[in-house]
C-alpha positions as CSV (number, residue, x, y, z in Angstrom):
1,X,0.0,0.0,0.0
2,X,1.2,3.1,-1.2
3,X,2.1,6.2,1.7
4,X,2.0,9.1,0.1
5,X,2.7,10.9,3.5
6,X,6.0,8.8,3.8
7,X,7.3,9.6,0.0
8,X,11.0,8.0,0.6
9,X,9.3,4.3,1.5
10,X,7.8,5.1,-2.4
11,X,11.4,5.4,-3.8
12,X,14.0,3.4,-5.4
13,X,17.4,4.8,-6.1
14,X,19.1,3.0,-8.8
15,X,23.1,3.7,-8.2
16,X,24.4,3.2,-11.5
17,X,27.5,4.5,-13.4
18,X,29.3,5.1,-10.1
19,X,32.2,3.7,-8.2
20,X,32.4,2.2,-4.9
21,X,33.6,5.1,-3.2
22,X,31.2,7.3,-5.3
23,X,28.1,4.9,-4.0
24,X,29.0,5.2,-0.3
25,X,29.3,8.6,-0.4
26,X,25.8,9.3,-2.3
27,X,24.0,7.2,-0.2
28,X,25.5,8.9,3.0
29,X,24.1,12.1,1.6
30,X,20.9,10.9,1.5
31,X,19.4,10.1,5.2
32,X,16.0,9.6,4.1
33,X,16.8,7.1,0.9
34,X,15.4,3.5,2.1
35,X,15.5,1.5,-1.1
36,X,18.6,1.3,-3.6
37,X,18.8,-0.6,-6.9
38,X,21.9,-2.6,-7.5
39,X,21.3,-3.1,-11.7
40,X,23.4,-5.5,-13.8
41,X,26.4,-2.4,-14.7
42,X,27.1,-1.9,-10.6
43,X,26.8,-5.6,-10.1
44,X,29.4,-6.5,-12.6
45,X,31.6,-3.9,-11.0
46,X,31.8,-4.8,-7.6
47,X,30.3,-8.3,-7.1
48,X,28.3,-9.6,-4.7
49,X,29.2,-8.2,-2.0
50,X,27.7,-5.1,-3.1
51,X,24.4,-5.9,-1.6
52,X,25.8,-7.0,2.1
53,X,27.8,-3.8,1.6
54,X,24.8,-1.4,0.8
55,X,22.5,-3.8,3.9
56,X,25.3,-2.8,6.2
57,X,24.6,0.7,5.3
58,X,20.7,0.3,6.4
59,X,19.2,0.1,2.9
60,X,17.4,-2.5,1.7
61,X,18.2,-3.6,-1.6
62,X,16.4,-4.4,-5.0
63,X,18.8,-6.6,-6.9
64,X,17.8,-5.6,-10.9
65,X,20.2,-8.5,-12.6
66,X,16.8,-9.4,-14.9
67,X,17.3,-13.5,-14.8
68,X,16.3,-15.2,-18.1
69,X,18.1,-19.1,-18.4
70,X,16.7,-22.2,-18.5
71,X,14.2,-23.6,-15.4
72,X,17.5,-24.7,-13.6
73,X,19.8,-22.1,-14.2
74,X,17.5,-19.2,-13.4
75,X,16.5,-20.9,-10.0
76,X,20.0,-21.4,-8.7
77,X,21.0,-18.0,-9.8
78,X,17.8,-16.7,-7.9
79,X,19.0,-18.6,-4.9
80,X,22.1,-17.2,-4.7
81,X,20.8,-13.9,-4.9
82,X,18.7,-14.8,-2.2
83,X,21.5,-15.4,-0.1
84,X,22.8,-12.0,-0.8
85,X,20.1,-10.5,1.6
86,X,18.5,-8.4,-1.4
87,X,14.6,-7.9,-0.6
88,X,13.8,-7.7,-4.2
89,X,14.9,-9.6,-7.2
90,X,13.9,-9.6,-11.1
91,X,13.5,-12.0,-13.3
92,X,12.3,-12.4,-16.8
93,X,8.6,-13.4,-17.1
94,X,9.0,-14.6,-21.0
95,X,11.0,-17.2,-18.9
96,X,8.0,-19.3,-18.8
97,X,5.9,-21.0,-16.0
98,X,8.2,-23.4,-14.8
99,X,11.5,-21.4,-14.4
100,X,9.1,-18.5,-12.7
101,X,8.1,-21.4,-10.1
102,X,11.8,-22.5,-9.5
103,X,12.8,-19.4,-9.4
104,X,10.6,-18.4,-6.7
105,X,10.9,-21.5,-4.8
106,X,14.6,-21.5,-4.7
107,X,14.7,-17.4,-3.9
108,X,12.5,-18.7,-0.7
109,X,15.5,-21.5,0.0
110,X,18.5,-19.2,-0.4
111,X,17.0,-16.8,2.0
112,X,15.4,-19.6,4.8
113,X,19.3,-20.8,4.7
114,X,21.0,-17.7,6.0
115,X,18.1,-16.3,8.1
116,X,16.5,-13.5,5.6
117,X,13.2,-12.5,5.0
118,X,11.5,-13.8,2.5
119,X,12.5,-11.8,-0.6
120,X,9.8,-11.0,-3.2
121,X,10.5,-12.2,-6.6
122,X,9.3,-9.2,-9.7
123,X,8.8,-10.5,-13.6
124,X,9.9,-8.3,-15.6
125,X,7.0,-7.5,-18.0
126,X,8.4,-5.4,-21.3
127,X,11.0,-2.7,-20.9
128,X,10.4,0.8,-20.2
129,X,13.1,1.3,-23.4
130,X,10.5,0.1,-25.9
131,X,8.4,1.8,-28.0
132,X,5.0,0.3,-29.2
133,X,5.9,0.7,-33.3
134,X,9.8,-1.2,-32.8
135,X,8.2,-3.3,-30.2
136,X,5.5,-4.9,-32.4
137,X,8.2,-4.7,-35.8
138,X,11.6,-5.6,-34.5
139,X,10.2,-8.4,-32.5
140,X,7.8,-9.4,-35.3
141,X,4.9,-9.5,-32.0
142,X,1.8,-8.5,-33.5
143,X,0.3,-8.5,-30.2
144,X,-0.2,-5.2,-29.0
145,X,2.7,-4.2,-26.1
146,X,-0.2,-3.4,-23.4
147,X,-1.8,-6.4,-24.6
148,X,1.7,-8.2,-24.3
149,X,2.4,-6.8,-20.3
150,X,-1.1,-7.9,-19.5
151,X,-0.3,-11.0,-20.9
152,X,3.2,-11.8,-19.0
153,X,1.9,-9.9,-15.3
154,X,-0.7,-12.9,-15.4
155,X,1.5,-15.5,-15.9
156,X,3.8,-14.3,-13.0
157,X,0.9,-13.8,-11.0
158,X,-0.2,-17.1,-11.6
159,X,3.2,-18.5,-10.7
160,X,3.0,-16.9,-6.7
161,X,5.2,-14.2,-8.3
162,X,5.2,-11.3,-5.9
163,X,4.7,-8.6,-8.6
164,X,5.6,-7.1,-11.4
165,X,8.4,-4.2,-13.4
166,X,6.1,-2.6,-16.0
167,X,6.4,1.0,-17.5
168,X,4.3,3.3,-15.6
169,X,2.0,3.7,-18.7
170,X,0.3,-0.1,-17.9
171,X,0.0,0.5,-14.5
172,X,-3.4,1.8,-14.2
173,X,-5.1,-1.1,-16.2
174,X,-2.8,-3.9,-14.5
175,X,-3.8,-2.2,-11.0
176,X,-7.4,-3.0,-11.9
177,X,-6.5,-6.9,-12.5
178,X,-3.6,-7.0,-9.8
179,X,-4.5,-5.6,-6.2
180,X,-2.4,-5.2,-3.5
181,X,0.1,-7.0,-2.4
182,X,0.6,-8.2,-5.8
183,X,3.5,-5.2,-6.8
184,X,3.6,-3.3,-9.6
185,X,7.4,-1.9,-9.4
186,X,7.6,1.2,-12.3
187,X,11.3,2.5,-13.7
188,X,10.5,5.3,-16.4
189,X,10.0,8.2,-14.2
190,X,10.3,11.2,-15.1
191,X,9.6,14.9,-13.5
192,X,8.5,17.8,-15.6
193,X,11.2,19.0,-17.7
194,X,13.6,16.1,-17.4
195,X,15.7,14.3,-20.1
196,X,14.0,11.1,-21.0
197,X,17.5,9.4,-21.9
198,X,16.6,5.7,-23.0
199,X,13.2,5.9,-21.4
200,X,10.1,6.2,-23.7
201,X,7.0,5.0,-21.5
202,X,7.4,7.6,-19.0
203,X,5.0,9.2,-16.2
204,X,5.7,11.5,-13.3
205,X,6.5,10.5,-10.1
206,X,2.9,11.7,-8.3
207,X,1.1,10.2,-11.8
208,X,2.6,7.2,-11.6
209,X,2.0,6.8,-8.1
210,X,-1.9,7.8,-8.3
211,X,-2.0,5.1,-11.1
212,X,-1.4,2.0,-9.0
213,X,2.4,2.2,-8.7
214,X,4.3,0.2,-5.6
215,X,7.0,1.7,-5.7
216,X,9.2,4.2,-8.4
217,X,12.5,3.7,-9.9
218,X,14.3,6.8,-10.0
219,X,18.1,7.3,-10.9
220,X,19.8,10.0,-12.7
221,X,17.7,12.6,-11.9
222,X,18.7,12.4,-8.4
223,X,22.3,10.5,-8.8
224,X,23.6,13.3,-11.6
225,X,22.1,16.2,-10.1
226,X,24.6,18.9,-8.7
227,X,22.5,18.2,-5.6
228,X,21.2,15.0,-5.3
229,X,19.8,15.3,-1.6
230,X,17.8,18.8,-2.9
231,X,16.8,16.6,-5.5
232,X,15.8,14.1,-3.4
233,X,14.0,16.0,-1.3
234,X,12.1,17.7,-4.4
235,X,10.6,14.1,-5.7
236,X,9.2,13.5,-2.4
237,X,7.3,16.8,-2.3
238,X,6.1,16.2,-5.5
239,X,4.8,12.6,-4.0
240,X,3.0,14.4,-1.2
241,X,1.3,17.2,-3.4
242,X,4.1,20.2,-1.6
């Protein structure tokens, strides 16, 4: 359930192109950040021990490496992330059925073994980096991409999936097919007047939010701003209507 009068519990700062010393030192700046997003670039930097690291901190930590193997590799990878302490982990839904269920089994395992909570698995539904025309003709899908994130939410929700990563743009209709505590986790957000980089199904943080978002991903408008605790600060007012 969504707190729009506790805005930081709503974020997710994704620490990418950084070093080590660049990611303690961010995250020190920011007292009120709760959730960080390790992602496959600051993984494959520093291992990982990046997530203990960034625990030890007092952060808990969503673990973006997007797993898509076969049924057996995807569920031993998930249990060793699981044993990383992360509290969220992705995997692809186009995985299929039975490497969603393995998957989410064997997250369950990893953690049990080294005392953890339970970490909530998220399918990743079609990325925020698509548009609907090279969607449908690159991939030669001539099922509508709405259609398509509909189609692959349900089949992790089907699965005992804990939620999903969809663009912001879906969340509204997948909200009315999903409650709570299924998750709908949305990166492509965007304030007013930001650069949309790689991002093309975008939504405000506030509009995203009011549309049946869990939670927001949010990076290099706070990480590459000249002050990223102002900037901080400024997403969460917008959350809260300031």
């Amino acid at each position: 359930m969504v707190d729009f009068m506790k805005p930081e519990e709503n974020l997710i700062l994704a620490l990418d192109r950084m070093s080590e010393s660049e990611m303690i030192l961010l995250v020190e700046q920011l007292p009120r950040l709760v959730w960080v997003k390790v992602g496959l670039e600051l993984f494959t930097l520093l291992g990982p021990e990046v997530v203990p690291k960034l625990r030890r901190l007092g952060k808990k930590v969503f673990l973006d490496l997007k797993f898509h193997d076969i049924p057996s590799t995807m569920a031993r990878a998930c249990y060793q992330a699981a044993k990383t302490g992360a509290e969220l982990i992705t995997v692809h839904a186009c995985a299929g059925k039975k490497a969603l269920a393995e998957s989410n089994q064997a997250a369950i395992e990893g953690a049990l073994e080294m005392g953890f909570p339970m970490p909530t698995l998220l399918a990743v539904t079609v990325l925020t980096s698509w548009e609907v025309k090279n969607f449908q003709h690159e991939l030669a899908i001539e099922q509508p991409l709405s259609q398509r994130v509909e189609l692959l939410a349900d089949l992790a929700f089907s699965c005992g999936i804990g939620g999903c990563i969809c663009s912001p743009i879906e969340v509204n209709g997948l909200r009315k097919i999903f409650p709570e505590p299924f998750q709908l986790i949305t990166p492509g957000i965007r304030s007013c007047g930001i650069a949309l980089d790689d991002q093309k199904r975008v939504l405000s943080p506030l509009a995203a939010l009011k549309a049946g978002s869990s939670k927001l991903v949010i990076g290099r408008e706070i990480t590459q701003a000249e002050d990223p605790e102002d900037a901080f600060k400024k997403i969460c007012c917008q959350i809260v209507g300031i």
